[in-house]
C-alpha positions as CSV (number, residue, x, y, z in Angstrom):
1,X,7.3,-28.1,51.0
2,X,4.4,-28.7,53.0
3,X,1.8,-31.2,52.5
4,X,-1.3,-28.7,51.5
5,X,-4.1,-31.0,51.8
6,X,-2.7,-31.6,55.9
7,X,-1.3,-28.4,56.5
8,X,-4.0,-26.2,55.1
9,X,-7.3,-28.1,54.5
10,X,-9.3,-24.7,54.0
11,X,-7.2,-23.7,51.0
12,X,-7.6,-27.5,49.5
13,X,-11.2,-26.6,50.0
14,X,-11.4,-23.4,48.3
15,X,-9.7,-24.4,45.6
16,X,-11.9,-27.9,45.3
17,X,-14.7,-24.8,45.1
18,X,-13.0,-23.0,42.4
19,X,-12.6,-26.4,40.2
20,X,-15.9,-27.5,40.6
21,X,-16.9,-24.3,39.3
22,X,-15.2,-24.1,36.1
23,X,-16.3,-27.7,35.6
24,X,-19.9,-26.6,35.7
25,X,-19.4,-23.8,33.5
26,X,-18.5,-26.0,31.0
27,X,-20.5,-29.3,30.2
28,X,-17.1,-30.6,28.0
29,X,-14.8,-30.5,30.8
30,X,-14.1,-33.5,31.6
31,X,-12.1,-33.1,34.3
32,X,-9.7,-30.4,35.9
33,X,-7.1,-29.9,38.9
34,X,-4.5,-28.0,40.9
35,X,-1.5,-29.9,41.2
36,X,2.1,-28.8,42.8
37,X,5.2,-28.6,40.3
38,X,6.2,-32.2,41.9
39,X,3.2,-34.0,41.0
40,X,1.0,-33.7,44.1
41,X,-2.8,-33.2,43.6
42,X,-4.1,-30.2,45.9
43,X,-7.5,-30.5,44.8
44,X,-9.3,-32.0,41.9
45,X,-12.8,-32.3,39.7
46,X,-12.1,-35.5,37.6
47,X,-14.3,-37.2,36.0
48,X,-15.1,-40.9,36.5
49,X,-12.5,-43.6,35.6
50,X,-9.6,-40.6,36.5
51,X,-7.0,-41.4,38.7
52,X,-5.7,-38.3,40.6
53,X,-2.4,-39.5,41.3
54,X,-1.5,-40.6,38.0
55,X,-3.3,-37.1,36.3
56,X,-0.8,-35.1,39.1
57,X,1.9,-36.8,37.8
58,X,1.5,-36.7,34.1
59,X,0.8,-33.1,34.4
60,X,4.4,-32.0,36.5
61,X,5.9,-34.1,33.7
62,X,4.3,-32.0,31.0
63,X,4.9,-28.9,32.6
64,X,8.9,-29.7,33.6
65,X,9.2,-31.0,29.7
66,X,7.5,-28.0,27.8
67,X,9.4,-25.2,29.9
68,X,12.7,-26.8,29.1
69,X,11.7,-26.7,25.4
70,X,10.7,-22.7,25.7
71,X,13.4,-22.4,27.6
72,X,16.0,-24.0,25.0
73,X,14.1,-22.6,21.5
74,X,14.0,-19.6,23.8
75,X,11.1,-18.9,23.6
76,X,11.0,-17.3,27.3
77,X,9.1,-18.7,29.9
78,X,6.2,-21.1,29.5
79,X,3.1,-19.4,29.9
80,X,0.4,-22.7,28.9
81,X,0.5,-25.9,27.3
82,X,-2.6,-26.8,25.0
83,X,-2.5,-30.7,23.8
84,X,-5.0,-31.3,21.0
85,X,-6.2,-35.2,21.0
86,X,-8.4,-37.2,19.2
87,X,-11.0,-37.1,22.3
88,X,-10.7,-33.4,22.7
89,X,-7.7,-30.8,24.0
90,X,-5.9,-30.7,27.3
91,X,-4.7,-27.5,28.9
92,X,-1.9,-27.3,31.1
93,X,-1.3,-23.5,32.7
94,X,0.5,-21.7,35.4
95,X,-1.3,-21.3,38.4
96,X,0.4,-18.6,40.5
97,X,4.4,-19.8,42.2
98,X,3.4,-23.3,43.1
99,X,1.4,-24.9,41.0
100,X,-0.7,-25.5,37.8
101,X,-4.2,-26.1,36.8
102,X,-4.9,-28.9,34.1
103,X,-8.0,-29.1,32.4
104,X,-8.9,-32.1,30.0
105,X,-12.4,-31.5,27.7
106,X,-14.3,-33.1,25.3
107,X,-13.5,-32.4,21.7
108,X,-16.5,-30.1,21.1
109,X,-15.6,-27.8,23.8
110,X,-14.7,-24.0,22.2
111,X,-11.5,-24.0,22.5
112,X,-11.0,-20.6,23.3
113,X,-13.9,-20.0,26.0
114,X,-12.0,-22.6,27.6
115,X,-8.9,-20.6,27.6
116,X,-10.4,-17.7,28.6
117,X,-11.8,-19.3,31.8
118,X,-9.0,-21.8,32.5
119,X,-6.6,-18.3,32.6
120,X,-9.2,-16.6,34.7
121,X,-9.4,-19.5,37.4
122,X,-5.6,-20.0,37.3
123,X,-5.7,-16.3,38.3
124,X,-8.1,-17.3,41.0
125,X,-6.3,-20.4,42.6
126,X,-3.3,-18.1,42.7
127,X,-5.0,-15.8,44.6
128,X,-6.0,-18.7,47.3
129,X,-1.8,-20.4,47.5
130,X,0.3,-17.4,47.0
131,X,-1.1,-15.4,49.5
132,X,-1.1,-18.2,52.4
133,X,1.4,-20.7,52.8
134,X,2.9,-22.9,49.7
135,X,1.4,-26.3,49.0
């Protein structure tokens, strides 16, 4: 695979854009970010104190460990991952071939607004890798 943040700087871009955005639509999002199924950070909105790298890398773990579960309770293919913590829920969901979008929020955020719009700009992120070239 291609390094995305070398190879296609516009698409990094576009999707920093698309992040920032659903960050400012919510004041509990704490952070959010597109990351490859290896790890690697495309783009990101974190908050202060949030290491990228470590965030990328937590969040291909997640993914690789809940669609093996699905998988083996067969349970078909893993659609999203919601984690509900003491300091507020974290949602991990498919974003298009390469990648997912994880979104981290404060524990007063509405849960289900933030579904709504974390589906709709997984859509959108989609939209910007799968048509061009892979990350």
């Amino acid at each position: 695979m291609v390094d995305s943040v070398a190879a296609a700087p516009l698409q990094a871009s576009k999707a920093r854009s698309v992040l920032r955005a659903l960050r400012s639509t919510h004041g509990a999002i704490e952070g959010c970010a597109f990351v490859t199924r290896d790890g690697r950070v495309v783009a990101s909105a974190l908050g202060p104190g949030m290491d990228p790298d470590r965030f990328g890398a937590m969040c291909a773990a997640l993914i690789a460990l809940a669609s093996r579960a699905a998988h083996e309770s067969a349970r078909g293919d893993l659609l999203q991952l919601i984690i509900e913590g003491r300091n507020g829920p974290m949602l991990v969901t498919h974003a298009g071939i390469y990648g997912v979008l994880s979104v981290s929020a404060k524990p007063q955020c509405p849960l289900g607004r933030l579904i709504l719009d974390a589906k709709a700009t997984a859509q959108t992120l989609a939209t910007i890798f799968d048509s061009e070239s892979p990350p």
